[in-house]
N, C-alpha and C positions, 0 to 999 in steps of 0.2 A: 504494500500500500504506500504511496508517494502522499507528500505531505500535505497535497490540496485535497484531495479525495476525505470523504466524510463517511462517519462508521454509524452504526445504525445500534441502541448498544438496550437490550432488554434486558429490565430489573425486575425482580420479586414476580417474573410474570405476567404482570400486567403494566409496569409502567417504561415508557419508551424513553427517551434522552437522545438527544443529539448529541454529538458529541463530534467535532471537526477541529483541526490541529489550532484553526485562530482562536478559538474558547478554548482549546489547552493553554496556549500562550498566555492569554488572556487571566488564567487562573492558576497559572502554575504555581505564583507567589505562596496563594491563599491553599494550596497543595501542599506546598512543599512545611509551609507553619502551621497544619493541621485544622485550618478553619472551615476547610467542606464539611459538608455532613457526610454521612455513611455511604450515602447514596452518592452524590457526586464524585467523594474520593474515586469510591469503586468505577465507575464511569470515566473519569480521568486516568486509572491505572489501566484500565482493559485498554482502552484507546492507546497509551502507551504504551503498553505490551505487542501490539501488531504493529504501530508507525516505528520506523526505526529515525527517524527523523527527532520526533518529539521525546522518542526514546532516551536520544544521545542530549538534546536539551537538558531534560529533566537531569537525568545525571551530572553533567557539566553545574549546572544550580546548584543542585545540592554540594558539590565539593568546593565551588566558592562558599558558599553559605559556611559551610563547617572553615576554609579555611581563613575566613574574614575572623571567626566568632575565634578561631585562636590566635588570636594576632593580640590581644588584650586591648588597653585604651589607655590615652594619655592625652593631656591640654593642647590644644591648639595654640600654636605661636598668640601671642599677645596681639601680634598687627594685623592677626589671619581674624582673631575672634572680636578686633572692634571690626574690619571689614564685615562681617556675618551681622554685628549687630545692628549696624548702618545700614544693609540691606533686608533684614529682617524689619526694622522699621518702615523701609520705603515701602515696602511688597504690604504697610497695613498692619504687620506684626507689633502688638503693644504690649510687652513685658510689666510685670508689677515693680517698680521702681526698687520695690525691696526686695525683692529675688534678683539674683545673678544668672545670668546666661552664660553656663558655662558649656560653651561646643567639644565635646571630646571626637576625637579622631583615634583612628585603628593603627595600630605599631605595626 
């Protein structure tokens, strides 16, 4: 199956789901952090089990994912985090004057 073509994907018997590589991409995020339901995941995993496409996506994700999440965190340069707060302001962002905006960044 090539990664336009679209898979037809029957649950519990009676309910149908579409299920096409643009809604995997689309969902892969809310996939990969557990926030489908039961039914979706499964729908999302069958789909990637026959595209090799979305397949290799899915995989690729998840190993950034885990290797971002080991990299730990550390302060953003001093010039980097007023830059952020200067534009977090422009974009409408309005901070509680007594909380600190502190941006951490990944080592």
């Amino acid at each position: 199956m090539n990664a336009i073509q679209e898979q037809r994907i029957e649950q519990r018997g009676h309910i149908k789901e579409l299920v096409c590589c643009r809604s995997f991409r689309a969902n892969l995020s809310a996939l990969i952090d557990g926030e489908l339901d039961v039914q979706e995941q499964c729908a999302y995993e069958v789909h990637a089990a026959s595209c090799d496409v979305c397949q290799k996506l899915m995989d690729q994700t998840v190993r950034l994912v885990k290797s971002a999440a080991e990299l730990g965190e550390r302060p953003l340069p001093e010039k980097v985090a007023q830059r952020l707060r200067k534009r977090l302001e422009q974009e409408g962002f309005r901070s509680d004057r007594s909380s600190k905006i502190i941006p951490l960044i990944r080592r």
